[in-house]
N, C-alpha and C positions, 0 to 999 in steps of 0.2 A: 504494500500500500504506500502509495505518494503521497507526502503532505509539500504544501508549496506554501513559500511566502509571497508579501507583496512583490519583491521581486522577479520570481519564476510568474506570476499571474501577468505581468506587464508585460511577458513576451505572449503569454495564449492569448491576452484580450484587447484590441486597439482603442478599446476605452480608457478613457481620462478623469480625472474631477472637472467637474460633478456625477459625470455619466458612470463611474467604476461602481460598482455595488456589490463587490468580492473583497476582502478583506484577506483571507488565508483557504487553503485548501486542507483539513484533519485528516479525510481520507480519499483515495482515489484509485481505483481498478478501472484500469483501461480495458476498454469495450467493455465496461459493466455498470459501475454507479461512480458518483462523486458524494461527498458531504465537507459541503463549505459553509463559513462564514462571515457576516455583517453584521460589526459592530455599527449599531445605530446609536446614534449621536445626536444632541440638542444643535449642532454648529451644522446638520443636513441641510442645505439650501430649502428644500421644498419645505421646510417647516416652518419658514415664515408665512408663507400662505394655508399652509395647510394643516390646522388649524391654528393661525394665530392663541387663540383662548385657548384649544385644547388638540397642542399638537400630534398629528396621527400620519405614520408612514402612508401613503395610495399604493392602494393595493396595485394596481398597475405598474411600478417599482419594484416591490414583492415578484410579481411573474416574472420583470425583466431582470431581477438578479437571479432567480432560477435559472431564464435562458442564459445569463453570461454562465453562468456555473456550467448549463450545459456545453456551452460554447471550448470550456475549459477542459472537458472531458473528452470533448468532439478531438480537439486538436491535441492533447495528450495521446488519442486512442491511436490518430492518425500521424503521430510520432512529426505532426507541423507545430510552427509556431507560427502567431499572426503576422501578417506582412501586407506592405503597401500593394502586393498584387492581389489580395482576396478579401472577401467579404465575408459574414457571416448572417445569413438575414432570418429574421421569422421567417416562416410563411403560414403559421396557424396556431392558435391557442381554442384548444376544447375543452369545454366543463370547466371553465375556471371557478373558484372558489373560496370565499374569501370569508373568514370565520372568529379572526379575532384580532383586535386594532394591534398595531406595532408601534410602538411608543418610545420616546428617548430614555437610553438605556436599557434597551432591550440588546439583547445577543440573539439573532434571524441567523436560524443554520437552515442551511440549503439540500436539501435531499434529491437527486436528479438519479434516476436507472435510464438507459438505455432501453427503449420497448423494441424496436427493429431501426433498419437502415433498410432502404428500399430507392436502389439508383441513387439518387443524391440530395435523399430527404429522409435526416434524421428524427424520429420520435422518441420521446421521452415523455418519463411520467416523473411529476415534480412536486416535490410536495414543500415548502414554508415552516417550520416550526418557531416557540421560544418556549426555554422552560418544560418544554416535555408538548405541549399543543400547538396543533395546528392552526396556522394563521393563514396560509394561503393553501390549494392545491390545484395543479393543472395539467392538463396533456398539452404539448408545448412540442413542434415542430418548426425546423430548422435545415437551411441548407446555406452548400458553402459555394460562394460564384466567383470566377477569377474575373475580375478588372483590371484595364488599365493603370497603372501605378500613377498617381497623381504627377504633375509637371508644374512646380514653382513658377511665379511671374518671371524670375530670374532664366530659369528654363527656355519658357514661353521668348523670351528677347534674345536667347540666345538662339534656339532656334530660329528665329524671323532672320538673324544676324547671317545666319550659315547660310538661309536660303535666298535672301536677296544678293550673296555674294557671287551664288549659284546661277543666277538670271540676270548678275552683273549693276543691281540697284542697290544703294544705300536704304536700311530698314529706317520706318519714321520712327520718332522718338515719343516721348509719352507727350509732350508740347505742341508738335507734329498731331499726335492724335486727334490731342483736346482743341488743334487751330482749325484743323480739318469738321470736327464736329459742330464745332461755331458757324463755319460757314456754311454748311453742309442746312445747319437748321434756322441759316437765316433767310434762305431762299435766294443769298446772292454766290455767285463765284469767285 
């Protein structure tokens, strides 16, 4: 069994703060189950809105740290780590279930099994607890889709640079753009 820290979890999940909602991994059987957790905390962003008077995790939170969880076991099974070339997207939440508030300073452990893989849509059964009860539960599926690797503005002008060298033009500059655009919406030439 795997346990992982925050820093083994920051190569399986391309989430950030606010979005990270995995804390540590306690147990972990690849192609089998995960059990992670999320220290919930008064300093959560969503708990200034929600509820101000009487703050309470959304449960919709709750499912998406199950699915990073699942996310975490997805790419452990599949011996990846996350990377700018791939996604990892929903595609469905069944029977969700939501049974008892999550509040600050609660400890939210994440229970994810593997149900099947089928082509390249994984299911899982996912359950929310604190304290021994269930807070949330769901059937929660997921697949992984390779993209394009993002290209910085930096990128973006380098390339413009290589290919107007290519067709023998100098590339316009951001000032060029913005003079072009002026004109372009003033109706004159």
């Amino acid at each position: 069994m795997n346990v992982l820290d925050i820093h083994a979890i920051l190569e399986h999940l391309p989430h950030r703060y606010p979005m990270l909602l995995v804390d540590r991994v306690l147990e972990l059987e690849k192609g089998k189950r995960i059990l992670a957790l999320k220290n919930v905390t008064i300093n959560e962003p969503f708990f200034a809105g929600h509820f101000p008077h009487h703050p309470v995790m959304p449960g919709v939170l709750q499912i998406e740290a199950l699915a990073q969880a699942a996310g975490i076991l997805s790419f452990q099974t599949m011996g990846r780590i996350s990377d700018g070339g791939s996604v990892y997207y929903f595609v469905g939440i069944d029977g969700a279930r939501f049974k008892r508030p999550v509040v600050p300073g609660d400890q939210l452990k994440l229970e994810v099994e593997i149900v099947r893989i089928a082509r390249s849509i994984w299911k899982y059964s996912g359950r929310a607890t604190v304290d021994g009860q269930i807070t949330a539960e769901a059937e929660l599926m997921c697949t992984l889709r390779e993209i394009a690797a993002p290209v910085s503005p930096q990128g973006r002008r380098a390339a413009a640079a290589v290919a107007a060298v290519a067709v023998g033009s100098a590339p316009a500059t951001d000032g060029e753009h913005a003079e072009r655009a002026h004109v372009a919406g003033s109706g004159t030439a």
